[in-house]
C-alpha positions as CSV (number, residue, x, y, z in Angstrom):
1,X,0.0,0.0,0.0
2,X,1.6,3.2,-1.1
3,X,0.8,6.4,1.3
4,X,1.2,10.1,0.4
5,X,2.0,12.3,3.2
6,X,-1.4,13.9,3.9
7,X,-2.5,10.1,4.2
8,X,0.2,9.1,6.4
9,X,0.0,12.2,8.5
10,X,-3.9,10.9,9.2
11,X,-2.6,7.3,10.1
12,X,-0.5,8.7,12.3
13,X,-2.6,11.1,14.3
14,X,-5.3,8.4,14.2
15,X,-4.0,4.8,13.8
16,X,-7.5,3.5,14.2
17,X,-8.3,4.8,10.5
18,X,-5.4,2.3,9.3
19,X,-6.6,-0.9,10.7
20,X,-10.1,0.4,9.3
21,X,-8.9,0.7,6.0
22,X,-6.6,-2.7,5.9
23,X,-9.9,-4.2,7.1
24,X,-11.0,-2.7,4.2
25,X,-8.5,-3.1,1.8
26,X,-9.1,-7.2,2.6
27,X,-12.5,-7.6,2.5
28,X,-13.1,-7.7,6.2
29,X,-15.7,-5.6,8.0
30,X,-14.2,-3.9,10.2
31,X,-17.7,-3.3,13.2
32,X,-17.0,-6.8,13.4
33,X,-13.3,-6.9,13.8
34,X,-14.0,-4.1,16.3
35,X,-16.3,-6.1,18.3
36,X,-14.4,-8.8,18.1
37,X,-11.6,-7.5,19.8
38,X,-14.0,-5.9,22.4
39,X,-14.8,-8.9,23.8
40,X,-11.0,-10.7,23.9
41,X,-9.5,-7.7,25.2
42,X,-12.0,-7.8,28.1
43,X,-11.8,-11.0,28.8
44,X,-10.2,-11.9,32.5
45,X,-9.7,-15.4,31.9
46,X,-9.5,-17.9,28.5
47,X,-9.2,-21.3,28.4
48,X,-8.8,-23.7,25.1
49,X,-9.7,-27.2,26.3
50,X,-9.6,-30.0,24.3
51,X,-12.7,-32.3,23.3
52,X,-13.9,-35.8,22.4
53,X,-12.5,-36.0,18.9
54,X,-8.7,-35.6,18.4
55,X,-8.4,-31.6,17.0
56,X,-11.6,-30.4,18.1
57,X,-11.9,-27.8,20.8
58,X,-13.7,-25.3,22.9
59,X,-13.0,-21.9,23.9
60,X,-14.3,-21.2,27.0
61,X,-14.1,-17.1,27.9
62,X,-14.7,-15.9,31.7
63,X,-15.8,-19.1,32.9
64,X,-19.5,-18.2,31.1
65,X,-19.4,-19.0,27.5
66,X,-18.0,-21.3,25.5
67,X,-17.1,-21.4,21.6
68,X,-16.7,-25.0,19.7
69,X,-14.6,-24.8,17.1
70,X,-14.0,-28.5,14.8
71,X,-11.1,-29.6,12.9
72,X,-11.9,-29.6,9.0
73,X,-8.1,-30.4,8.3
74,X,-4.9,-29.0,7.3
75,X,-4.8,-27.0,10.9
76,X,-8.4,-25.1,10.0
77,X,-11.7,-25.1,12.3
78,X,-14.5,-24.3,11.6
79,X,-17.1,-22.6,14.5
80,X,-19.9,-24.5,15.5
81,X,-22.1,-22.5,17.9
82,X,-21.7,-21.4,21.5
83,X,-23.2,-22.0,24.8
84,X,-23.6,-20.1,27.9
85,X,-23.5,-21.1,31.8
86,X,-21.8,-21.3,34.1
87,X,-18.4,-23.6,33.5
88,X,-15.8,-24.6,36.4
């Protein structure tokens, strides 16, 4: 990506716009990626534990909601839903 000054004097002053338009730039929506990182950053505690099948997995953030993710191959996952509770 090639930046004139006036562009790169905006990035600078206001990074956020950068990420916004690499988002962009990649086809990603950024509201998402924003709320996305929301909830990680605010997260106290995450845990990645292991389930029946070999690669498969859940994500379990704050002890109250957990993310299953299965193994489709060649190290990718694919999300399959979420619960919520309470998990020790």
């Amino acid at each position: 990506m090639k930046l004139n000054k006036f562009t790169k004097f905006f990035y600078k002053r206001w990074p956020k716009l950068l990420f916004m338009d690499a988002a962009d730039e990649i086809g990603l929506d950024y509201k998402k990626l924003d709320k996305l990182h929301d909830v990680f950053s605010k997260a106290e505690v995450i845990e990645i534990q292991p389930l029946s099948r070999k690669d498969d997995f859940q994500m379990i953030i704050d002890k109250k909601i957990a993310l299953y993710f299965y193994a489709k191959g060649n190290n990718q996952y694919d999300y399959d839903g979420f619960e919520m509770g309470k998990y020790d």
